[in-house]
N, CA, C and O atoms as a GROMACS GRO file, in nm:
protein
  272
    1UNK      N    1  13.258   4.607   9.367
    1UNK     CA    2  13.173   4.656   9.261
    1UNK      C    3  13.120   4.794   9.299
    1UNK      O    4  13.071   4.824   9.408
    2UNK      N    5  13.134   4.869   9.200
    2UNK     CA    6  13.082   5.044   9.206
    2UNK      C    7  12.959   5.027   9.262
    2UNK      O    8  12.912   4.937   9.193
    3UNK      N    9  12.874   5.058   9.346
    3UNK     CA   10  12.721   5.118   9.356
    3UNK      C   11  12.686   5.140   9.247
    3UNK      O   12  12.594   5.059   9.242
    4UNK      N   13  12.686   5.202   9.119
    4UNK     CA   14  12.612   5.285   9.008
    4UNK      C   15  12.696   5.215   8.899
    4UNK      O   16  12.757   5.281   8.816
    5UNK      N   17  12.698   5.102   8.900
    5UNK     CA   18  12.761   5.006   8.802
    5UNK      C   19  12.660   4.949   8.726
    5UNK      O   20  12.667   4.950   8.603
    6UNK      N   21  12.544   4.887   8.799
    6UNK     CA   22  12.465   4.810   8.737
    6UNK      C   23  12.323   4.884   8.713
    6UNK      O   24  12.262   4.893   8.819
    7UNK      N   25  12.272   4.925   8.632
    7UNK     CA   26  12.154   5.044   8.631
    7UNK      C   27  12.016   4.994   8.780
    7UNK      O   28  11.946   5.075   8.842
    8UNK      N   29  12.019   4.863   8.795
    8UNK     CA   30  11.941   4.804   8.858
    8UNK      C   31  11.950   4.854   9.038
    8UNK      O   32  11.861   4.860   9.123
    9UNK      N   33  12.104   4.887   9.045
    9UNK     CA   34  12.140   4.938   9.157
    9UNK      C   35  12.125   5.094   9.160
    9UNK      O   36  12.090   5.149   9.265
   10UNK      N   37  12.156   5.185   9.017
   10UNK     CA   38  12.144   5.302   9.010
   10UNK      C   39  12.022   5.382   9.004
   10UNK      O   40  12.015   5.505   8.993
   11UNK      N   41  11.893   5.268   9.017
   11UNK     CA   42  11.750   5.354   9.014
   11UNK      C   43  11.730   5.361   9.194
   11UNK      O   44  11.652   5.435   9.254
   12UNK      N   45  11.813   5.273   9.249
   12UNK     CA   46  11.762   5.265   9.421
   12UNK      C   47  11.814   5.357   9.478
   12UNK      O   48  11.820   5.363   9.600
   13UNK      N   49  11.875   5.474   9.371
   13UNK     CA   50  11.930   5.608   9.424
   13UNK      C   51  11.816   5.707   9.444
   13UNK      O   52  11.837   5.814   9.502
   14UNK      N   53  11.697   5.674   9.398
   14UNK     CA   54  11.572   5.793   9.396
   14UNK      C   55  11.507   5.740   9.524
   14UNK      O   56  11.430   5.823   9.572
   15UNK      N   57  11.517   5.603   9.607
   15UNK     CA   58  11.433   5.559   9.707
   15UNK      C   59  11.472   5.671   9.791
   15UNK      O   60  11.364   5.695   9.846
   16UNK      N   61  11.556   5.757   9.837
   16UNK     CA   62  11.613   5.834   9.954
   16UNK      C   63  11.549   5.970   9.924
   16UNK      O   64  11.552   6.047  10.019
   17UNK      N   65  11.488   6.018   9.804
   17UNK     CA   66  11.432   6.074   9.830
   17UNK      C   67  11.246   6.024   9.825
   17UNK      O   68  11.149   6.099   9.832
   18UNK      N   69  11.247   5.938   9.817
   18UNK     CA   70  11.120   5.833   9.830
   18UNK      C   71  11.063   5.833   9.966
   18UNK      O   72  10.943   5.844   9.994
   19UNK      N   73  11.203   5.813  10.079
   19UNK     CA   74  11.191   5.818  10.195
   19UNK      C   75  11.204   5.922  10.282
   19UNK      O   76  11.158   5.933  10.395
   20UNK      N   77  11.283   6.011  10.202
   20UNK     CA   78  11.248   6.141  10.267
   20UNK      C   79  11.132   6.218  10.311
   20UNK      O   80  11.110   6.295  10.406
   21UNK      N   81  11.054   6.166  10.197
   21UNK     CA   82  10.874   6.207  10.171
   21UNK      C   83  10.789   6.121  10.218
   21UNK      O   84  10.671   6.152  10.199
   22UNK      N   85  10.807   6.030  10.268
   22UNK     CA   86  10.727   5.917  10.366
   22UNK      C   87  10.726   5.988  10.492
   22UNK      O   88  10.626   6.019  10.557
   23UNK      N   89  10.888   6.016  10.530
   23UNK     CA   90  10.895   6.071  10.688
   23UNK      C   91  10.853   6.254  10.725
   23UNK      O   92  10.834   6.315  10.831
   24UNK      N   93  10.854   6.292  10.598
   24UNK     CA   94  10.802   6.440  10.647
   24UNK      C   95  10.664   6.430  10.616
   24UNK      O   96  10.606   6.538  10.611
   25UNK      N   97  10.581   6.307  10.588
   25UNK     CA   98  10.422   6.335  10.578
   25UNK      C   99  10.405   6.257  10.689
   25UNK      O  100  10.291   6.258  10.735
   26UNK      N  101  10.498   6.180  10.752
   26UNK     CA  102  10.436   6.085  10.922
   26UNK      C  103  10.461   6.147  11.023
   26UNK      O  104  10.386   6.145  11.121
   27UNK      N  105  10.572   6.214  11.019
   27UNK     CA  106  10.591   6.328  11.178
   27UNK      C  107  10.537   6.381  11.157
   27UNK      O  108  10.457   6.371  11.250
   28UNK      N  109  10.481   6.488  11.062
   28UNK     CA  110  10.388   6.610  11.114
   28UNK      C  111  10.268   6.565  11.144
   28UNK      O  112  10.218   6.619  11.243
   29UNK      N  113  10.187   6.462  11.078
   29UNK     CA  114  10.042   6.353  11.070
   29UNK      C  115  10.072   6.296  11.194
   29UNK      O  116   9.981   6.341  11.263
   30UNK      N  117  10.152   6.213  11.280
   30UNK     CA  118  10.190   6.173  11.382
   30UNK      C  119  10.183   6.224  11.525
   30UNK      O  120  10.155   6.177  11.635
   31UNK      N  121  10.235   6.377  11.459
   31UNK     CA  122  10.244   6.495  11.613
   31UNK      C  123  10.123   6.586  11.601
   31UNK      O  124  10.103   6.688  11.668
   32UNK      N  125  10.046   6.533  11.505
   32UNK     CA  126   9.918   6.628  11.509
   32UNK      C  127   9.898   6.749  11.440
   32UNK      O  128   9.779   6.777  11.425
   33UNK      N  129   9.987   6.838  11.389
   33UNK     CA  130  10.025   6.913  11.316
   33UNK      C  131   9.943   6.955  11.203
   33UNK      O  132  10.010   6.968  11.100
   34UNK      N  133   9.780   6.987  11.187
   34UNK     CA  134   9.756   6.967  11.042
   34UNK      C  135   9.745   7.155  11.013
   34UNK      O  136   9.730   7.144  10.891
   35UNK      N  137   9.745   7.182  11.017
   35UNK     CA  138   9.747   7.339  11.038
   35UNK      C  139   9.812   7.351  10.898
   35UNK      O  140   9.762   7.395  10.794
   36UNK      N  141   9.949   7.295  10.924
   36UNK     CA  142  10.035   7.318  10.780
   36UNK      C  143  10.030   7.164  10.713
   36UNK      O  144  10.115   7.076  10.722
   37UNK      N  145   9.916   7.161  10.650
   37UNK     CA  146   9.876   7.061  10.594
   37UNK      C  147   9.899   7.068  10.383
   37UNK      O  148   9.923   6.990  10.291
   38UNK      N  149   9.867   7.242  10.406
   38UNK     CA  150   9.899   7.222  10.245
   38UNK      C  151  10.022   7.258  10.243
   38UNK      O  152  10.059   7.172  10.163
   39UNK      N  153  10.126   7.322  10.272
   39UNK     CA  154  10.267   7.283  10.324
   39UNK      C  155  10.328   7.166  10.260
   39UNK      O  156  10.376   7.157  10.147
   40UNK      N  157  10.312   7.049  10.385
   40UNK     CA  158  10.331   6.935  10.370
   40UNK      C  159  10.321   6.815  10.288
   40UNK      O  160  10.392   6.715  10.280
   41UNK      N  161  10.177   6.862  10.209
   41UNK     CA  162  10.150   6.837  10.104
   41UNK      C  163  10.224   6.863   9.948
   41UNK      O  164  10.216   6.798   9.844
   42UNK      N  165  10.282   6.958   9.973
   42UNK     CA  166  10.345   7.049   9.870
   42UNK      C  167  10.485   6.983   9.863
   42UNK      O  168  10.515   6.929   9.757
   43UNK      N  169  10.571   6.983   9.962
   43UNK     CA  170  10.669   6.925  10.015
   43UNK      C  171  10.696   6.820   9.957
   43UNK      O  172  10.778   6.799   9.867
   44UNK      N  173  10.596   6.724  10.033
   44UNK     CA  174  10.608   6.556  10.002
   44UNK      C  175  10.588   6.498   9.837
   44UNK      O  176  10.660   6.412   9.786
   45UNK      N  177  10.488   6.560   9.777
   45UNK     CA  178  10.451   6.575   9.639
   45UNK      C  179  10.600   6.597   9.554
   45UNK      O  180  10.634   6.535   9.453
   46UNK      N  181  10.690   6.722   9.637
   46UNK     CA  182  10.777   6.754   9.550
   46UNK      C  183  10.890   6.616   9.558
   46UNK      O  184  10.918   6.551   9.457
   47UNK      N  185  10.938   6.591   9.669
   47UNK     CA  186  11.027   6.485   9.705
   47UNK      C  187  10.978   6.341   9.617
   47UNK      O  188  11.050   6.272   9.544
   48UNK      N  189  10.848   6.324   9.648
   48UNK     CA  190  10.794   6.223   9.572
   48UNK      C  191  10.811   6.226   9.403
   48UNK      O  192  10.836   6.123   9.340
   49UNK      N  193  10.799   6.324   9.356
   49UNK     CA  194  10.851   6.326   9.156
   49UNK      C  195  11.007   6.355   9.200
   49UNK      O  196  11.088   6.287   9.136
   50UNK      N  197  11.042   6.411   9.262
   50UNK     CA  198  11.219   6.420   9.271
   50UNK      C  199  11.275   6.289   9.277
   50UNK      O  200  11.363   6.254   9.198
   51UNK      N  201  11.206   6.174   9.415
   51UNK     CA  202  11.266   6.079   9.367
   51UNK      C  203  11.255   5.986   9.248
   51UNK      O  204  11.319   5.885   9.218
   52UNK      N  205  11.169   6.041   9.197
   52UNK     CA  206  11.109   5.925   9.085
   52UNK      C  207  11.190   5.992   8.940
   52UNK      O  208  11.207   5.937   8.831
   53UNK      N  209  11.232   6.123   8.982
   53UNK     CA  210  11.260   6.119   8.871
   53UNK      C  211  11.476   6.140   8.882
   53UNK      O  212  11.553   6.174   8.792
   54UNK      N  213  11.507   6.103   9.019
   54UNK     CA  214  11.595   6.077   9.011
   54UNK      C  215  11.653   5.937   8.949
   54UNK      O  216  11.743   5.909   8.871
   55UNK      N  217  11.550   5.857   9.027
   55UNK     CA  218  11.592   5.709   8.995
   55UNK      C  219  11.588   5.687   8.843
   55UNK      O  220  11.668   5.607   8.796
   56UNK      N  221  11.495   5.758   8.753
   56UNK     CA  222  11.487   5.746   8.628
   56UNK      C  223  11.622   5.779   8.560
   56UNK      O  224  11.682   5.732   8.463
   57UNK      N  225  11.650   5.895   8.663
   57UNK     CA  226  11.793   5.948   8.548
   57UNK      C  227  11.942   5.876   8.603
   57UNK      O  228  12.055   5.912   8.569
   58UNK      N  229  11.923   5.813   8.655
   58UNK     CA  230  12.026   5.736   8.733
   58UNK      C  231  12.045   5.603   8.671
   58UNK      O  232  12.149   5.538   8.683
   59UNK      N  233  11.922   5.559   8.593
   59UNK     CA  234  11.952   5.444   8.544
   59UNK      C  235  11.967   5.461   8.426
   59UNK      O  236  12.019   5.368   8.364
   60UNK      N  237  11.920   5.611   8.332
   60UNK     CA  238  11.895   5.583   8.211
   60UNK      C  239  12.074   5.642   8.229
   60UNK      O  240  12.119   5.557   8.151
   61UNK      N  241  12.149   5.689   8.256
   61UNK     CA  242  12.288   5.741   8.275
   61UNK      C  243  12.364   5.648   8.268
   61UNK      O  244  12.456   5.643   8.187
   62UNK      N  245  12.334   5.537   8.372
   62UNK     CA  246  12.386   5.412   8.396
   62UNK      C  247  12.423   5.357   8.248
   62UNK      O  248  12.525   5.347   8.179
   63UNK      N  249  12.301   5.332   8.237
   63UNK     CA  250  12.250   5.224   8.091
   63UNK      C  251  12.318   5.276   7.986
   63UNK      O  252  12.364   5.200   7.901
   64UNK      N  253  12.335   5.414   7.978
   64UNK     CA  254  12.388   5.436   7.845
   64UNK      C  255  12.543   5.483   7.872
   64UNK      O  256  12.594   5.573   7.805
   65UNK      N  257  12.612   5.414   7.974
   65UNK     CA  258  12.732   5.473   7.946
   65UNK      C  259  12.819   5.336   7.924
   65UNK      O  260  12.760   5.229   7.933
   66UNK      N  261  12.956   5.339   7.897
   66UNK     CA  262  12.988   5.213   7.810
   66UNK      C  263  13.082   5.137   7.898
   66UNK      O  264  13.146   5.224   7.957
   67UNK      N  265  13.112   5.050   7.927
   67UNK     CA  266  13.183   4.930   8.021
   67UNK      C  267  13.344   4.976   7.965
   67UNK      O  268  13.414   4.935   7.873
   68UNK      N  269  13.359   5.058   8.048
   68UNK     CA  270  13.503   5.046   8.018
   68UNK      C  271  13.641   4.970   8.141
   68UNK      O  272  13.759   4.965   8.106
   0.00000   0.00000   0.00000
């Protein structure tokens, strides 16, 4: 079965950038780093609507294309 077959599978395409933005706000918070704090902020914010709005378009793509 395709990965991006079932829309249910095609929204868990935005988690990677979900997780991308988890791990660049814990290493720098982790190693102490706050200096570039609005940076990081900026960053993670962006990754965070990127994935959300990947997964959105991944399923609504999914959903509307036809079982052939």
């Amino acid at each position: 079965m395709h990965l991006l077959r079932h829309p249910r599978n095609a929204a868990l395409l935005g988690l990677i950038f979900i997780v991308l933005a988890f791990l660049l706000w814990v290493v720098p918070t982790a190693a102490g780093l706050t200096e570039f704090y609005n940076d990081v902020a900026a960053g993670v914010t962006m990754l965070l609507f990127l994935g959300i709005a990947m997964a959105l378009m991944a399923y609504v793509l999914v959903a509307a294309t036809s079982d052939e």
